[in-house]
C-alpha positions as CSV (number, residue, x, y, z in Angstrom):
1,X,1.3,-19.5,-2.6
2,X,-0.6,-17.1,0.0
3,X,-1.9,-13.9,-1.5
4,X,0.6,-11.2,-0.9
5,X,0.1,-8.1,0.0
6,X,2.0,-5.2,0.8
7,X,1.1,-1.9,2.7
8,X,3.3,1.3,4.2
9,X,3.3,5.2,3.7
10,X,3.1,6.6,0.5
11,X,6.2,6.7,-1.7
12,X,7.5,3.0,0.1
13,X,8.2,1.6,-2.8
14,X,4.9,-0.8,-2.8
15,X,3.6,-0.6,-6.4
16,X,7.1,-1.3,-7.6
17,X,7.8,-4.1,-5.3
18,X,4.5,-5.3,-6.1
19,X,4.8,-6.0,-10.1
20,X,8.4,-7.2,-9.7
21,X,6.7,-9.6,-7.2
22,X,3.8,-11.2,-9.6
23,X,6.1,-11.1,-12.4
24,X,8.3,-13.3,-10.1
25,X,5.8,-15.7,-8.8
26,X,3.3,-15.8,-11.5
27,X,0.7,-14.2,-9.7
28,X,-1.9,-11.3,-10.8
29,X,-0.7,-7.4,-9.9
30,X,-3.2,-5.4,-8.7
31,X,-3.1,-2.0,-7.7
32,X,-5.8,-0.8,-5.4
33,X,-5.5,3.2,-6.1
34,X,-5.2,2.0,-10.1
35,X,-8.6,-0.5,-9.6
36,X,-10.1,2.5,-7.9
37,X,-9.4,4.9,-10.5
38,X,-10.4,2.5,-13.6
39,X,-13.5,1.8,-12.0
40,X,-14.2,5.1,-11.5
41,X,-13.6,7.0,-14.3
42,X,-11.3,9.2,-12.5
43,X,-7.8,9.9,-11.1
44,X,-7.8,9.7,-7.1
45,X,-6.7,13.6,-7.0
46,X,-10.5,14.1,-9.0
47,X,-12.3,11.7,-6.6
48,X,-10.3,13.6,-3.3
49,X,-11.4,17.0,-5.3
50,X,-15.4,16.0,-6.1
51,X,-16.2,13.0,-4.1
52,X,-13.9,13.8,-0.7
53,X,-11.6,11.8,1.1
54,X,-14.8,9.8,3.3
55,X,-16.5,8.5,-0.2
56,X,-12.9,7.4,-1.7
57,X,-12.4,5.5,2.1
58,X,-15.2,3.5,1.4
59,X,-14.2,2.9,-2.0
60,X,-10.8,1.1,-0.7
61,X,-12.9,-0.6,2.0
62,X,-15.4,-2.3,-0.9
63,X,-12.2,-3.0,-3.0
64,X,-10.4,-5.1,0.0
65,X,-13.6,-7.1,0.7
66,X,-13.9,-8.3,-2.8
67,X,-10.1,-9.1,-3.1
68,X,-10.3,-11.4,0.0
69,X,-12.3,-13.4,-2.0
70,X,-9.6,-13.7,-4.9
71,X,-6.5,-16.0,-5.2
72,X,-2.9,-15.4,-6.8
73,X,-2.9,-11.9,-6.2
74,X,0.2,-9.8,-5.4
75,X,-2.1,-6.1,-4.0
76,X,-0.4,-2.6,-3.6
77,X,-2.2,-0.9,-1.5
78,X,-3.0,2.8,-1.0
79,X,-1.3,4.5,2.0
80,X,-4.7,4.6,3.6
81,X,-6.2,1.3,3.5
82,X,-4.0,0.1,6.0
83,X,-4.3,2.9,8.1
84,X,-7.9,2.4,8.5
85,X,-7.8,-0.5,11.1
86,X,-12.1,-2.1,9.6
87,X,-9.7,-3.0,7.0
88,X,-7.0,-4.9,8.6
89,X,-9.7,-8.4,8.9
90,X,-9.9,-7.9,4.9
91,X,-6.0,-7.6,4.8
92,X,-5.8,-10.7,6.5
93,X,-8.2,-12.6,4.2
94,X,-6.7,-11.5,1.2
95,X,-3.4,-12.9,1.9
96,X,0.5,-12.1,3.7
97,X,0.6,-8.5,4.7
98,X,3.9,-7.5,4.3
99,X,4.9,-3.2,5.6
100,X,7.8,-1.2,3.3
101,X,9.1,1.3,5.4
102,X,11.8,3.2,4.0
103,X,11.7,6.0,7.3
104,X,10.4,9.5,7.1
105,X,13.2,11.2,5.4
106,X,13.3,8.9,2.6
107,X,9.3,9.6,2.1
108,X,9.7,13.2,2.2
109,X,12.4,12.9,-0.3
110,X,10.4,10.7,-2.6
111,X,6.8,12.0,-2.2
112,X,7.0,16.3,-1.3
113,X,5.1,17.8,-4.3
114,X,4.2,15.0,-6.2
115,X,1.0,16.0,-7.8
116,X,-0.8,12.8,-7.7
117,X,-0.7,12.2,-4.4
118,X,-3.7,14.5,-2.7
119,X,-2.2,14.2,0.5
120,X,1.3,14.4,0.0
121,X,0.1,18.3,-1.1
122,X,-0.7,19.4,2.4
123,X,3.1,20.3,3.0
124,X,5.9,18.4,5.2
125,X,4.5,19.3,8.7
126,X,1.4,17.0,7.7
127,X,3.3,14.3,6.1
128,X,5.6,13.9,9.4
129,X,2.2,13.6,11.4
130,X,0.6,11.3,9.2
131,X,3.0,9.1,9.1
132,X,4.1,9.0,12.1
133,X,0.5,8.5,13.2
134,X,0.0,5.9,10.7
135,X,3.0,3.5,11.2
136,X,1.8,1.9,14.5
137,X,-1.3,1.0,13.1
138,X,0.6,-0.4,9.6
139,X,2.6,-2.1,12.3
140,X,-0.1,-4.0,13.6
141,X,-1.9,-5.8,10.8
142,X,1.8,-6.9,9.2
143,X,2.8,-10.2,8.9
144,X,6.3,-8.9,8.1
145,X,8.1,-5.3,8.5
146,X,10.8,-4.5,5.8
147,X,12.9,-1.5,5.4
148,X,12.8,-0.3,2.1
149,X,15.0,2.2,2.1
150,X,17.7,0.1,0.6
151,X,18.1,-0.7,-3.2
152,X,14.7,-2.1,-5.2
153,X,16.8,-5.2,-6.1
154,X,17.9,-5.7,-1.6
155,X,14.4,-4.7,-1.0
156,X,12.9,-7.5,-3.7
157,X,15.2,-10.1,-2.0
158,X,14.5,-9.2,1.3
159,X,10.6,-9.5,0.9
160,X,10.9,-13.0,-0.9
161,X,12.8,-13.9,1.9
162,X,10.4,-12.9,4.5
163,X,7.8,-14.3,2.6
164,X,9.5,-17.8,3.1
165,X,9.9,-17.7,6.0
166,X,6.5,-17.1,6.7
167,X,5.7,-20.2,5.1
């Protein structure tokens, strides 16, 4: 089987999918914000904080080149990585991009003051925009678009199903 990988906003759903995924097919879980992080030293909110958001960019961009070179993977990808469009040959490479969309209310919902997440501190004026500015372009590099909104165990089938049919 194809690499898979999935991409959306933050608070999709994608790391959970993700696991459930490898566990599934027998294939390696990685998470691109936790890979950053280990290799690092530091939590992403530190590397936003001392680094800036350009120098943890280029991290995810080194990270996707050196997983298109890697088989069985099941990737989670940050909220960013997708959004930046040099990425989406690397997406491609590694594998099946599949977007989790679970709309903007759900996101709100699931992400507004969640202290790990940098950007999801910024209030709910800049999540709206940033989503909303980021979906096209998660719409374009995505082999398959599934709403995640629904129950992990609908979502789960709905992504294995997609990802046979892609075959």
């Amino acid at each position: 089987m194809k690499n898979i990988v999935l991409c959306g906003f933050m608070g999709c759903g994608k790391t959970t999918l993700a696991k459930r995924l490898a566990k599934s097919f027998n294939m390696n879980f990685i998470d691109t914000d936790e890979e950053i992080e280990r290799t690092e030293g530091k939590r992403i909110a530190e590397i936003f904080e001392t680094d800036g958001e350009p120098y943890f960019r280029t991290l995810e961009t080194e990270l996707v080149k050196r997983l298109a070179k890697e088989e069985n993977l099941v990737v989670s990808l940050g909220g960013g990585i997708a959004a930046n469009e040099k990425n989406h040959p690397y997406l491609k490479e590694i594998g099946t991009v599949v977007l989790l969309d679970c709309g903007l209310h759900n996101t709100m919902r699931r992400i507004l003051g969640d202290k790990r997440r940098p950007l999801a501190q910024n209030g709910a004026e800049d999540i709206k925009q940033r989503y909303y500015s980021r979906m096209p372009i998660y719409r374009a590099v995505a082999d398959a678009i599934i709403d995640s909104s629904k129950s992990k165990s609908k979502t789960f089938k709905n992504v294995v199903k997609a990802l046979e049919e892609l075959k």
